[in-house]
mmCIF file as gemmi writes it, N, C-alpha and C atoms, coordinates in Angstrom:
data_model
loop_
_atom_site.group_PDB
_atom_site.id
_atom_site.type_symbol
_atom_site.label_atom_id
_atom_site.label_alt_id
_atom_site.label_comp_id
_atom_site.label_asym_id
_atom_site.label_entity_id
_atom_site.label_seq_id
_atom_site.pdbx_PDB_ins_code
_atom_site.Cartn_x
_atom_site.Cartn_y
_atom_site.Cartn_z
_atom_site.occupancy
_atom_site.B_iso_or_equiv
_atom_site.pdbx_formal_charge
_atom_site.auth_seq_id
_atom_site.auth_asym_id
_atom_site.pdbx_PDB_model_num
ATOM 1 N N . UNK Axp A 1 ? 124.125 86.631 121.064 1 0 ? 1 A 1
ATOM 2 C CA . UNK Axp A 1 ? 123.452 86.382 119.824 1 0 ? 1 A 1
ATOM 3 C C . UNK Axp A 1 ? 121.971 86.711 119.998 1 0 ? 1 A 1
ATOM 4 N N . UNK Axp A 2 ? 121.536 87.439 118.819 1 0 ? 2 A 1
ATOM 5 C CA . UNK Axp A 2 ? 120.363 87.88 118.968 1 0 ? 2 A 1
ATOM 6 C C . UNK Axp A 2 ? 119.216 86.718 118.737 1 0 ? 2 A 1
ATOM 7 N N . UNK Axp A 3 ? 118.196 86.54 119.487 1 0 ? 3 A 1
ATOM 8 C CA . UNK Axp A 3 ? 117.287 85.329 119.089 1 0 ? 3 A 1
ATOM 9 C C . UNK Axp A 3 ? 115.488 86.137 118.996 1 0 ? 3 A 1
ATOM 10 N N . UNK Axp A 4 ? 115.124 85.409 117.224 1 0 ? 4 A 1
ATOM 11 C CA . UNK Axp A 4 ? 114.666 86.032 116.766 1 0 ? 4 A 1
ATOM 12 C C . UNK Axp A 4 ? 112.819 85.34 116.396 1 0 ? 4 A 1
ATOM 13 N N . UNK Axp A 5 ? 111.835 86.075 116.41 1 0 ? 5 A 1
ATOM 14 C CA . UNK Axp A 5 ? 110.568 84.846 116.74 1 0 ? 5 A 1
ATOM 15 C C . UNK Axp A 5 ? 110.39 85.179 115.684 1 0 ? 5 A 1
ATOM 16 N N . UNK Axp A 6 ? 109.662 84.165 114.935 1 0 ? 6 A 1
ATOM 17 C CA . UNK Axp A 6 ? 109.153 84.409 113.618 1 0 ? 6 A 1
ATOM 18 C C . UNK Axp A 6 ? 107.869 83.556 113.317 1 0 ? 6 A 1
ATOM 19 N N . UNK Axp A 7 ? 106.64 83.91 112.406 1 0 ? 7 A 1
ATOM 20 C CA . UNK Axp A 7 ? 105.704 83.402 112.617 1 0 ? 7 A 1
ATOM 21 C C . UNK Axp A 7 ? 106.313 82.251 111.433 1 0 ? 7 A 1
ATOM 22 N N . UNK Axp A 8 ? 104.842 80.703 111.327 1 0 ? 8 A 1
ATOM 23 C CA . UNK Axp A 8 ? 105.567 80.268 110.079 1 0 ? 8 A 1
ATOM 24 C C . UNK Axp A 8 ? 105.949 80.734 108.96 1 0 ? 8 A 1
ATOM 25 N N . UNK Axp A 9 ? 105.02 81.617 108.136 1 0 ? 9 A 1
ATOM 26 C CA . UNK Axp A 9 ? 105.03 82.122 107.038 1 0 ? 9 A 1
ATOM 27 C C . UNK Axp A 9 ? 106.254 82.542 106.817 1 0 ? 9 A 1
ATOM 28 N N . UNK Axp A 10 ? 106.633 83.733 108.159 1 0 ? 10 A 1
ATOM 29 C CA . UNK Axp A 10 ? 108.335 84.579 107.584 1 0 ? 10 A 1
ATOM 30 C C . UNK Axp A 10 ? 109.178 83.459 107.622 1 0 ? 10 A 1
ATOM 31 N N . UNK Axp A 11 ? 109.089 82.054 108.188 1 0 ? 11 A 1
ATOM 32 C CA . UNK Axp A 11 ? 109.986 80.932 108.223 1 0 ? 11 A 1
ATOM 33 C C . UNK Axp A 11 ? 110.253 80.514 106.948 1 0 ? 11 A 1
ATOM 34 N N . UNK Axp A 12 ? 108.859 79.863 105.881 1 0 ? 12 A 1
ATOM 35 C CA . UNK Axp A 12 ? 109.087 79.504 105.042 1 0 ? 12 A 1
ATOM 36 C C . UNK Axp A 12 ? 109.489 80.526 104.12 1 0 ? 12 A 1
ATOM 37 N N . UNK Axp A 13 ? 108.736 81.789 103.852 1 0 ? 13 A 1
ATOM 38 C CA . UNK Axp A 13 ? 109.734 83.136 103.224 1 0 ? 13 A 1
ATOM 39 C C . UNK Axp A 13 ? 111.269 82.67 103.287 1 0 ? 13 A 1
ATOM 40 N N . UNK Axp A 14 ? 111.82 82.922 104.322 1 0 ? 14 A 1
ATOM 41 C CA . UNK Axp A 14 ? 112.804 83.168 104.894 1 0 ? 14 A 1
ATOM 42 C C . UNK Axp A 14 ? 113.731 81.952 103.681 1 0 ? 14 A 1
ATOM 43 N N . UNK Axp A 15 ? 113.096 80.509 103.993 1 0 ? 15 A 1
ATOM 44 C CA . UNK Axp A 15 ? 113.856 79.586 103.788 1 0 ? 15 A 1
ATOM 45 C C . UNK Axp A 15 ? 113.684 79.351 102.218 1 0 ? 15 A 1
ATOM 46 N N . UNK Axp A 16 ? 112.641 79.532 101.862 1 0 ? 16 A 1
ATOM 47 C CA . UNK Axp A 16 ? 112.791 80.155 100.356 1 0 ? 16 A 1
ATOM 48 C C . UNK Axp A 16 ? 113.26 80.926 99.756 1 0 ? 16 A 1
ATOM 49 N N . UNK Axp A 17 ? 113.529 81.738 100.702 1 0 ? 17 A 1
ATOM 50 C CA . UNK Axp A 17 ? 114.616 83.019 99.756 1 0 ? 17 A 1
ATOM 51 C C . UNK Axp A 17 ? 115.846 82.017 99.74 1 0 ? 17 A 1
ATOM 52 N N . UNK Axp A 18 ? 116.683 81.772 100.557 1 0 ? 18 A 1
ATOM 53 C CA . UNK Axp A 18 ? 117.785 80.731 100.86 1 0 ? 18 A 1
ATOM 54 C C . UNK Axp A 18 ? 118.037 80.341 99.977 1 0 ? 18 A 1
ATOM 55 N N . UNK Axp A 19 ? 116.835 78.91 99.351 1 0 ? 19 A 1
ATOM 56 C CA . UNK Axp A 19 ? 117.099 78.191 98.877 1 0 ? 19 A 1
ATOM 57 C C . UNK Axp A 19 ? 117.019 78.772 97.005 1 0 ? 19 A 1
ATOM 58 N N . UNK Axp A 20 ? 116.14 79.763 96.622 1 0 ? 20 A 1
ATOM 59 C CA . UNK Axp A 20 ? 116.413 80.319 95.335 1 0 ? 20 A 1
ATOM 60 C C . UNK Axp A 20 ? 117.422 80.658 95.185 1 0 ? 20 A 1
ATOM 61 N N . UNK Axp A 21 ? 118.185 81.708 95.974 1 0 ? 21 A 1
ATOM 62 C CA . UNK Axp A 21 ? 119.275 82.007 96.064 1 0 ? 21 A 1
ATOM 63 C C . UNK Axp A 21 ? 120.562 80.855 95.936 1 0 ? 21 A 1
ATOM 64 N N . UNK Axp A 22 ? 120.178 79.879 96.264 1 0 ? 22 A 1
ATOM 65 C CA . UNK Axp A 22 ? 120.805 78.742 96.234 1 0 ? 22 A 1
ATOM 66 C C . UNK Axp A 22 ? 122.443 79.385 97.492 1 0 ? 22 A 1
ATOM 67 N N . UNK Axp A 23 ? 121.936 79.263 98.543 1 0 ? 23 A 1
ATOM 68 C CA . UNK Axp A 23 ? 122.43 79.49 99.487 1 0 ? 23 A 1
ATOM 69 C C . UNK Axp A 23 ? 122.396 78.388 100.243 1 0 ? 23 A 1
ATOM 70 N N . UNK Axp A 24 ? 123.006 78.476 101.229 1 0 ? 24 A 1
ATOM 71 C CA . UNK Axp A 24 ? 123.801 77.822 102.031 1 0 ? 24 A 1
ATOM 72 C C . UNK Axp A 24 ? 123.802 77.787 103.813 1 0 ? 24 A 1
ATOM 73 N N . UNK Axp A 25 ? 122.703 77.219 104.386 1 0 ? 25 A 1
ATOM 74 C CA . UNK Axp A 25 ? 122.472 77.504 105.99 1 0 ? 25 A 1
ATOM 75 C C . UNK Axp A 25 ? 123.186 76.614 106.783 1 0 ? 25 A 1
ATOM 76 N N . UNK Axp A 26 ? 124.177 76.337 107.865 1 0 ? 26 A 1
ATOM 77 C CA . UNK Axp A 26 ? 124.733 75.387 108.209 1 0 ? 26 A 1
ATOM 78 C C . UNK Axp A 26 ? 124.147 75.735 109.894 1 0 ? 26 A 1
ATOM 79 N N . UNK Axp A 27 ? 124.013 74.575 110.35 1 0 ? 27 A 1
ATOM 80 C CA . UNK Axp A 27 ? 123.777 74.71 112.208 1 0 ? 27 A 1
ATOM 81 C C . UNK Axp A 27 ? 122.972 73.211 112.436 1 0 ? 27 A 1
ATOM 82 N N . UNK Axp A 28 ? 123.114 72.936 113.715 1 0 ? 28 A 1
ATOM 83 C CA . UNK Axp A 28 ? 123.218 71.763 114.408 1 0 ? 28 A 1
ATOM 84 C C . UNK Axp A 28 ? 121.977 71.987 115.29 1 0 ? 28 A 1
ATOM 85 N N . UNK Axp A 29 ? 120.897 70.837 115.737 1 0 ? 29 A 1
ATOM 86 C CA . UNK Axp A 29 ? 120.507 70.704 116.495 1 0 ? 29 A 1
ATOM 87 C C . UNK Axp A 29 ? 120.594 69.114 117.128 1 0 ? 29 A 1
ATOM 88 N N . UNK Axp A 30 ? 120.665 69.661 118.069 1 0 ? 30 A 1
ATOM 89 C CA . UNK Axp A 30 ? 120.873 68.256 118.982 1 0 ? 30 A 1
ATOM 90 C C . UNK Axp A 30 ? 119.189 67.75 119.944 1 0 ? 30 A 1
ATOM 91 N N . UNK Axp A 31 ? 118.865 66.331 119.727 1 0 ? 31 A 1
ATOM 92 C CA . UNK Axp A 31 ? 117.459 66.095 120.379 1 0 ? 31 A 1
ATOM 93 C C . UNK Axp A 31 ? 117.588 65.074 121.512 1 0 ? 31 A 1
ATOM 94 N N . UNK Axp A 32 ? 116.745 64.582 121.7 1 0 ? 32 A 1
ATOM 95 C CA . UNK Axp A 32 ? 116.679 63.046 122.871 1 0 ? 32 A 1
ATOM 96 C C . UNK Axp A 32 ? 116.216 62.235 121.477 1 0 ? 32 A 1
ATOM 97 N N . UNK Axp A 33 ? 117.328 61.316 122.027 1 0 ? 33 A 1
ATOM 98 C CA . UNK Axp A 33 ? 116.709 59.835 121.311 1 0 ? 33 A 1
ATOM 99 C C . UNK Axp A 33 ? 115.178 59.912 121.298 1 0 ? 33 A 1
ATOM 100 N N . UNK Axp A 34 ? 114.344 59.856 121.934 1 0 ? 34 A 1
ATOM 101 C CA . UNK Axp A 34 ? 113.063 59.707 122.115 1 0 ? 34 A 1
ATOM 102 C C . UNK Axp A 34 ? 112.643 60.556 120.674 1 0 ? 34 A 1
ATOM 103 N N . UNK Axp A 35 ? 113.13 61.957 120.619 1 0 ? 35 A 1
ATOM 104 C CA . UNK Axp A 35 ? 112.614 62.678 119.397 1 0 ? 35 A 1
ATOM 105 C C . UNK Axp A 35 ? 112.787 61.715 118.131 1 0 ? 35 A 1
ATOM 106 N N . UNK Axp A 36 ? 114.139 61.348 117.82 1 0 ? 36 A 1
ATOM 107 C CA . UNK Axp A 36 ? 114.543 61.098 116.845 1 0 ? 36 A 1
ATOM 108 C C . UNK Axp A 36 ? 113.628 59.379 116.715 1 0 ? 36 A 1
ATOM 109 N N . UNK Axp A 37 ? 113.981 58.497 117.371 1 0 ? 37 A 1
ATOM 110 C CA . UNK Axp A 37 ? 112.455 57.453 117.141 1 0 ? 37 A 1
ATOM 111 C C . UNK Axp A 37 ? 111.117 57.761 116.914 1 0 ? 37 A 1
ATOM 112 N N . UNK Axp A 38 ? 110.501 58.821 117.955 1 0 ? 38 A 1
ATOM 113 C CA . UNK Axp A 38 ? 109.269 59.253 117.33 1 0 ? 38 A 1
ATOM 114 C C . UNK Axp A 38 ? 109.323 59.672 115.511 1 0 ? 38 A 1
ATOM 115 N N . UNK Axp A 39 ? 110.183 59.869 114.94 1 0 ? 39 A 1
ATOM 116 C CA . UNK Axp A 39 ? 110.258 60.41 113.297 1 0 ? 39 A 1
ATOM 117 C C . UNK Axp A 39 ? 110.38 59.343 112.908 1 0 ? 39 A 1
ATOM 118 N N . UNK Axp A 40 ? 111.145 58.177 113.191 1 0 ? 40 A 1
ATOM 119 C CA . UNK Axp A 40 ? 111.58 56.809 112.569 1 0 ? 40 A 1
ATOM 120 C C . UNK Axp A 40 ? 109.898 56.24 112.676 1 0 ? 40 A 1
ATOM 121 N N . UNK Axp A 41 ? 109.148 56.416 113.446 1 0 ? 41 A 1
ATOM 122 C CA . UNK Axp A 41 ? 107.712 55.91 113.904 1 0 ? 41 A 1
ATOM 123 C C . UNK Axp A 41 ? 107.238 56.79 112.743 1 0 ? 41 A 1
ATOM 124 N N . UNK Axp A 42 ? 106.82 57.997 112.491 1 0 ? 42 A 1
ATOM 125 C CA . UNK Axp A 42 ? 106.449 58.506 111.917 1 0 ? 42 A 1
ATOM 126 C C . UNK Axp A 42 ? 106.501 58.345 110.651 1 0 ? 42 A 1
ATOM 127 N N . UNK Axp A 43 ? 107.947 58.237 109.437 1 0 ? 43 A 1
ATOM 128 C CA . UNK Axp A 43 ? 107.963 57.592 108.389 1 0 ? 43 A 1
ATOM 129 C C . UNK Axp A 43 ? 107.8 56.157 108.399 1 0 ? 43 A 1
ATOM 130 N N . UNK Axp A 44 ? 107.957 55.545 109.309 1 0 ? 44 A 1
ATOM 131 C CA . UNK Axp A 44 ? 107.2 53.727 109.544 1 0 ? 44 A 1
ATOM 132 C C . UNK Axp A 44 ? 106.323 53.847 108.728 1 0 ? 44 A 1
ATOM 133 N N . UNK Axp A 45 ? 105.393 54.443 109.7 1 0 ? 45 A 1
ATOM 134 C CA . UNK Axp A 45 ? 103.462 54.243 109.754 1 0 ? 45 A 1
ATOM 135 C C . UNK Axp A 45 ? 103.268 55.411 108.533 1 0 ? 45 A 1
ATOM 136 N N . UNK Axp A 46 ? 104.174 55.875 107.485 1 0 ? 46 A 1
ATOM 137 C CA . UNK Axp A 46 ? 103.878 56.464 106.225 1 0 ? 46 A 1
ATOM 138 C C . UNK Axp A 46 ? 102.905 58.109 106.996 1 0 ? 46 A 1
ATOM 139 N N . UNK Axp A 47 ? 102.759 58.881 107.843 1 0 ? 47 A 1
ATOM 140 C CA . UNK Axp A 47 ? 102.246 59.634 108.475 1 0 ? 47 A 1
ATOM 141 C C . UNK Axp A 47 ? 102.583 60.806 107.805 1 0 ? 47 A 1
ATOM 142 N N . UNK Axp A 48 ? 104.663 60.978 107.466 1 0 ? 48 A 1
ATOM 143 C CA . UNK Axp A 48 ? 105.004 61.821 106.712 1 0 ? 48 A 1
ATOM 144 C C . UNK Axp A 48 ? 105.705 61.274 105.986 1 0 ? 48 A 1
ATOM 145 N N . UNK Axp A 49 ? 105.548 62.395 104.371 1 0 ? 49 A 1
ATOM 146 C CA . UNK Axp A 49 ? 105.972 61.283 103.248 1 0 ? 49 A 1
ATOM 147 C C . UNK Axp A 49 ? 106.987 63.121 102.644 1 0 ? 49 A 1
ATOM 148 N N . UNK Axp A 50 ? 107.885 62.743 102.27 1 0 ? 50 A 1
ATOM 149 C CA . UNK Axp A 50 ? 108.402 63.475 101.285 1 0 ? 50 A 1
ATOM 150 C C . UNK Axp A 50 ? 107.294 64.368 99.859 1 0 ? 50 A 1
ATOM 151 N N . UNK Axp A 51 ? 107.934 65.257 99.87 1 0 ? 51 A 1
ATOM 152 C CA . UNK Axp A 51 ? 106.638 65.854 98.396 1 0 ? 51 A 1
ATOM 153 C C . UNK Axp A 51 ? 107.929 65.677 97.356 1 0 ? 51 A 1
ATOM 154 N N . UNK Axp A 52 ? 107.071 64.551 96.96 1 0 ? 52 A 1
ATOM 155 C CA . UNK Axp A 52 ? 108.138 64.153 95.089 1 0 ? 52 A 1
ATOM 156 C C . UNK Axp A 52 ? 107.708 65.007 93.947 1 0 ? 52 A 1
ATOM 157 N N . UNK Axp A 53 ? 108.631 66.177 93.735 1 0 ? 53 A 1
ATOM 158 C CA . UNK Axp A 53 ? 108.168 66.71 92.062 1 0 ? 53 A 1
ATOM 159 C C . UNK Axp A 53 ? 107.716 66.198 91.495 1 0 ? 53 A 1
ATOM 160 N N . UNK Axp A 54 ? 108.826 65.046 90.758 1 0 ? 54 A 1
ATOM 161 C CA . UNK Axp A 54 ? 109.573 64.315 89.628 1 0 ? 54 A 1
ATOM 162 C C . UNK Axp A 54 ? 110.316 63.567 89.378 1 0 ? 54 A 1
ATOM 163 N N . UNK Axp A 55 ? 109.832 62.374 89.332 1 0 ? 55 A 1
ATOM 164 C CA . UNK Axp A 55 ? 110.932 61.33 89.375 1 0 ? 55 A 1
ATOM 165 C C . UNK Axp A 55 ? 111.07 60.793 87.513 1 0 ? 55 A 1
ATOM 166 N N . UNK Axp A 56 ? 112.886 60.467 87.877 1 0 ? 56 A 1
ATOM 167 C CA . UNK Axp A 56 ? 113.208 60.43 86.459 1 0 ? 56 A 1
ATOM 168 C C . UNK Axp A 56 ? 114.121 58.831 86.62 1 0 ? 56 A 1
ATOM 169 N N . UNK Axp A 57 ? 113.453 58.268 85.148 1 0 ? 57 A 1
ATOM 170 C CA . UNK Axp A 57 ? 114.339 57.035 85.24 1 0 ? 57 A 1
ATOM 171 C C . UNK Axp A 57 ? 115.995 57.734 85.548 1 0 ? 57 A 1
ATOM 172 N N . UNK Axp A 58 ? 117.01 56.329 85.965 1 0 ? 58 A 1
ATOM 173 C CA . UNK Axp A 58 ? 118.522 56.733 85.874 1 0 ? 58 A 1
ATOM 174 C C . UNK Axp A 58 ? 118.775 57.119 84.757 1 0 ? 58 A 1
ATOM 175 N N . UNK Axp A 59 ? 118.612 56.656 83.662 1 0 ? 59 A 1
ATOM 176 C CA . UNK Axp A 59 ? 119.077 56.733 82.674 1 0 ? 59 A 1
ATOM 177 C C . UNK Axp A 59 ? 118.926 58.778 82.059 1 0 ? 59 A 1
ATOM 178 N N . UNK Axp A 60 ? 117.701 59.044 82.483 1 0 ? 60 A 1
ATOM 179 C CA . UNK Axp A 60 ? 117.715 60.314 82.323 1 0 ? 60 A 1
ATOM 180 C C . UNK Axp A 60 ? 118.171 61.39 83.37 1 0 ? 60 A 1
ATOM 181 N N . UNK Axp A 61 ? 119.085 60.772 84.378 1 0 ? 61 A 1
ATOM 182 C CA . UNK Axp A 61 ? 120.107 61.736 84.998 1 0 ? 61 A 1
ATOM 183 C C . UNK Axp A 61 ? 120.221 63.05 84.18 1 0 ? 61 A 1
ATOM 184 N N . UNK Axp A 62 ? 120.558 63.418 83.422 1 0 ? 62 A 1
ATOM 185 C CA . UNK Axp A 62 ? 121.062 64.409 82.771 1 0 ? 62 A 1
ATOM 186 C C . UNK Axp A 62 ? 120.278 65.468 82.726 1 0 ? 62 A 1
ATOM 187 N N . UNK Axp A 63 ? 118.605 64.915 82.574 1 0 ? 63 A 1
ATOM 188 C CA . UNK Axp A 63 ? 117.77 66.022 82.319 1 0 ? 63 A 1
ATOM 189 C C . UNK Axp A 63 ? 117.264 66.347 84.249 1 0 ? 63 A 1
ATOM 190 N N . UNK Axp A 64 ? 117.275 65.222 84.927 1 0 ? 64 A 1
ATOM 191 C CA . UNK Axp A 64 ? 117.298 65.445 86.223 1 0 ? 64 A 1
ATOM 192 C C . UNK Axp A 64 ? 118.197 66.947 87.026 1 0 ? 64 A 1
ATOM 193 N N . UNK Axp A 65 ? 119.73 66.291 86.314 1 0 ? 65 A 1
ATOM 194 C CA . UNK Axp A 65 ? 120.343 67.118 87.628 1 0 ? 65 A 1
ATOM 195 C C . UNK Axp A 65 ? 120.121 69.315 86.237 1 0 ? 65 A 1
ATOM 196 N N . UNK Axp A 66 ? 119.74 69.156 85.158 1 0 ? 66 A 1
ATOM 197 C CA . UNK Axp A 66 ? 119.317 70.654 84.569 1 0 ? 66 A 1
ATOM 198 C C . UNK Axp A 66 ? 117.925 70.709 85.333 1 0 ? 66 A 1
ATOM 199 N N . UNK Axp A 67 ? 117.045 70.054 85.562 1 0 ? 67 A 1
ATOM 200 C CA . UNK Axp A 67 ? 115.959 70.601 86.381 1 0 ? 67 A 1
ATOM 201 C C . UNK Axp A 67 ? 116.414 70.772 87.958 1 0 ? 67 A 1
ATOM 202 N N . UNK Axp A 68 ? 116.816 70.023 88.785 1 0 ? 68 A 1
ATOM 203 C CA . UNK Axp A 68 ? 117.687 70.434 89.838 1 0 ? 68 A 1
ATOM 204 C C . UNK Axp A 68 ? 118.238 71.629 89.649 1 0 ? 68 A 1
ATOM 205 N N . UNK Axp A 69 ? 119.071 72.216 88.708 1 0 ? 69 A 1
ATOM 206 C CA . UNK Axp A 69 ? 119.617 73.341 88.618 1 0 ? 69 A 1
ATOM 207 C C . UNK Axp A 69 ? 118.879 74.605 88.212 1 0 ? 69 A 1
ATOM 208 N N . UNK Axp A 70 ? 117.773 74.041 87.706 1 0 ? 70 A 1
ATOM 209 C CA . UNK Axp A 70 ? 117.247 75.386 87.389 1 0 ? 70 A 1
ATOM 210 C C . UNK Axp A 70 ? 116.382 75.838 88.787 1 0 ? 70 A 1
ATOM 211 N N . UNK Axp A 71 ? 116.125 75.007 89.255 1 0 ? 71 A 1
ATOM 212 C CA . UNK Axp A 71 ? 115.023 75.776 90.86 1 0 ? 71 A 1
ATOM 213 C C . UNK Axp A 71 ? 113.904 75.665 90.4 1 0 ? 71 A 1
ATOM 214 N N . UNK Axp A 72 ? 113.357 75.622 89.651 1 0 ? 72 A 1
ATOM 215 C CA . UNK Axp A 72 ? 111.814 76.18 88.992 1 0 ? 72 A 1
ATOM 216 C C . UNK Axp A 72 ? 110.914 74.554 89.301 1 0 ? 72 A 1
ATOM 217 N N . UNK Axp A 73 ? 110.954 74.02 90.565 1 0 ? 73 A 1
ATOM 218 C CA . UNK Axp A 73 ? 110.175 72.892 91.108 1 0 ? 73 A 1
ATOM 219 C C . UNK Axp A 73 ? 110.235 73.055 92.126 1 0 ? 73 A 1
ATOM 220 N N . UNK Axp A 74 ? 109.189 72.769 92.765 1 0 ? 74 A 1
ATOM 221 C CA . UNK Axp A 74 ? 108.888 72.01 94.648 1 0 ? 74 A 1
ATOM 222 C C . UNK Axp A 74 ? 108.757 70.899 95.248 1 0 ? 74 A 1
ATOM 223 N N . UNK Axp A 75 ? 109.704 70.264 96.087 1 0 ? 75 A 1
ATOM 224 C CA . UNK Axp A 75 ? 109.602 69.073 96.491 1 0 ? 75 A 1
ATOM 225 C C . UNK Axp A 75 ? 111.043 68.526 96.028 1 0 ? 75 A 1
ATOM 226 N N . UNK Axp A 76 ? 111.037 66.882 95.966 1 0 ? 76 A 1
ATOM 227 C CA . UNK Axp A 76 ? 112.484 66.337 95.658 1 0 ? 76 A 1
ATOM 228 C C . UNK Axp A 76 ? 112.51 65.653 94.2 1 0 ? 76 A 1
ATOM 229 N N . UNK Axp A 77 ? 113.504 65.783 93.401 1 0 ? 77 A 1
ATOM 230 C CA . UNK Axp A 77 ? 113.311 65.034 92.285 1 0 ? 77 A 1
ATOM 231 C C . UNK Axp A 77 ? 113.995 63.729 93.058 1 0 ? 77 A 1
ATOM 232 N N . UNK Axp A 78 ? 113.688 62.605 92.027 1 0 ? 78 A 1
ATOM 233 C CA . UNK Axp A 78 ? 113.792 61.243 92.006 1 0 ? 78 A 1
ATOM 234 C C . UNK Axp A 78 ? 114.309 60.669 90.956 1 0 ? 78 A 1
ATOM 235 N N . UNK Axp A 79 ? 115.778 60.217 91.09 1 0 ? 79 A 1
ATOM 236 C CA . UNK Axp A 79 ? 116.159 59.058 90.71 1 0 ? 79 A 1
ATOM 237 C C . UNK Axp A 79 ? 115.846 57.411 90.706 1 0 ? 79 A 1
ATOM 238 N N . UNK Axp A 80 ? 115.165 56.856 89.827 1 0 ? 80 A 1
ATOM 239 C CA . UNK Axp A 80 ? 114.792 55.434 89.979 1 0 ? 80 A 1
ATOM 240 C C . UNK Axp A 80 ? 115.862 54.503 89.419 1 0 ? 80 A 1
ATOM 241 N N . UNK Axp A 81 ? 116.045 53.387 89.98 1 0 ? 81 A 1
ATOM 242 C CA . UNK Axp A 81 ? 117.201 52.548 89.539 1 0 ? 81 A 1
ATOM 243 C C . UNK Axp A 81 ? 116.328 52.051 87.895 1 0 ? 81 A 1
């Protein structure tokens, strides 16, 4: 298998094309515990936070999952109870 360097930019390119496309990447990485606590530390202490579009009451599910579908946002929409 060919292994391929890429600077960030062609990364996020890359993973943006993907995701307009509304494609589909599947693969596994495996870490040390140690990695995976350092991230649990990390969202703790609020360090990294998710980028929220748009958050929509429940009740407006409907208009949620047509903006979900259309692509035309960055970040995660939000469902609130």
């Amino acid at each position: 298998m060919q292994q391929l360097e890429l600077s960030q930019d062609q990364l996020l390119n890359l993973m943006l094309e993907h995701y307009l496309k509304d494609l589909v990447l599947i693969g596994c990485t495996f870490q040390d515990q140690k990695v995976f606590e350092n991230l649990i530390g990390y969202i703790e202490r609020n360090e990294i936070k998710p980028l929220v579009s748009k958050t929509y009451p429940l009740k407006d599910i409907i208009n949620a999952q047509k903006d979900f579908v259309s692509k035309k946002y960055v970040g995660k929409l939000v469902l609130l109870p």
